[in-house]
C-alpha positions in Angstrom: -23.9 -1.3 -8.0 -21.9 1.7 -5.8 -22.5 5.1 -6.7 -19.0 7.6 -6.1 -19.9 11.4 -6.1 -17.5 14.0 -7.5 -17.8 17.1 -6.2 -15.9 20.4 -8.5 -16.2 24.0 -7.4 -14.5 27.1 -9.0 -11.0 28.2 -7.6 -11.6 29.7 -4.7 -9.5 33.1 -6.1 -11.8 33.3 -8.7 -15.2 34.9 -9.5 -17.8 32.7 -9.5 -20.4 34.6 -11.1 -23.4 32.5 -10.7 -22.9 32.5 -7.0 -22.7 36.1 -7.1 -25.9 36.3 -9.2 -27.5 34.0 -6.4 -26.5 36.5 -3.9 -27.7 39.0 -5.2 -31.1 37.4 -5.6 -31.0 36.2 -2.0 -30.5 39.7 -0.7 -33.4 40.9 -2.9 -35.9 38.3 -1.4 -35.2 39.0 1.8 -32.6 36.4 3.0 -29.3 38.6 2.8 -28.1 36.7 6.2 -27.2 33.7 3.3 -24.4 35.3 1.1 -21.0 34.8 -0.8 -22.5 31.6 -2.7 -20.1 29.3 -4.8 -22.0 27.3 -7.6 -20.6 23.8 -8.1 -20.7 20.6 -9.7 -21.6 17.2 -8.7 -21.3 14.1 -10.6 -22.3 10.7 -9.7 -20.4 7.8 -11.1 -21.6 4.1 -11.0 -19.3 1.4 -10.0 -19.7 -2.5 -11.0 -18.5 -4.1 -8.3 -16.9 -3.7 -4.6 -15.4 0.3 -4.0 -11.8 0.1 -2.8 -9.1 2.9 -2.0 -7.6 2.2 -5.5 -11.3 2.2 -7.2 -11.3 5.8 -5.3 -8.5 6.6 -6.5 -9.3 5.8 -10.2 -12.5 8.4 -10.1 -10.3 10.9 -8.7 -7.7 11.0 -11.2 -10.6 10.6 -14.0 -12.2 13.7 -12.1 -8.9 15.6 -12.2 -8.2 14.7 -16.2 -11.4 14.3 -17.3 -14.6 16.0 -15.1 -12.9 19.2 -14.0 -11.1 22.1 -15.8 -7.9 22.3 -13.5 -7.3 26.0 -14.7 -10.5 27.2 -12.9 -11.6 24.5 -10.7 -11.1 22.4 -7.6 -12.1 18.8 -6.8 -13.4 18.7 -3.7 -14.1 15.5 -3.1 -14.5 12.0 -4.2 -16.6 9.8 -2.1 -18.6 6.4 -2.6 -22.1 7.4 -1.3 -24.8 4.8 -0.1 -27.9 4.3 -2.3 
């Protein structure tokens, strides 16, 4: 079984405020040399079979219509990942 990993962030012109709120704790504990965070989401989808470009293809346009809201997010990337 192959495993394909979606990755969606936020728009980059918008506020992300759980990355902000992660900053803010960062700078609080002392590690204010990590800042402007982004908070994300990753998905991993399980594939029957062989991964082609077309299989690829298929979880991407299921991430864009499905997995992501394209108003306020980005898909990032798409990528069969080894086990």
């Amino acid at each position: 079984m192959a495993k394909i990993v979606v990755e969606v962030m936020p728009k980059a012109e918008l506020l992300d405020p759980q990355g902000k709120a992660i900053s803010g704790a960062l700078a609080r504990g002392g590690n204010a040399q990590f800042h402007d965070v982004r908070v994300g989401k990753r998905f991993e989808l399980h594939y029957d079979g062989e991964v082609t470009p077309e299989v690829i293809e298929q979880a991407r346009k299921i991430a864009d219509e499905v997995l992501s809201n394209q108003v306020i997010e980005d898909v990032v990337s798409v990528a069969e990942v080894a086990e």
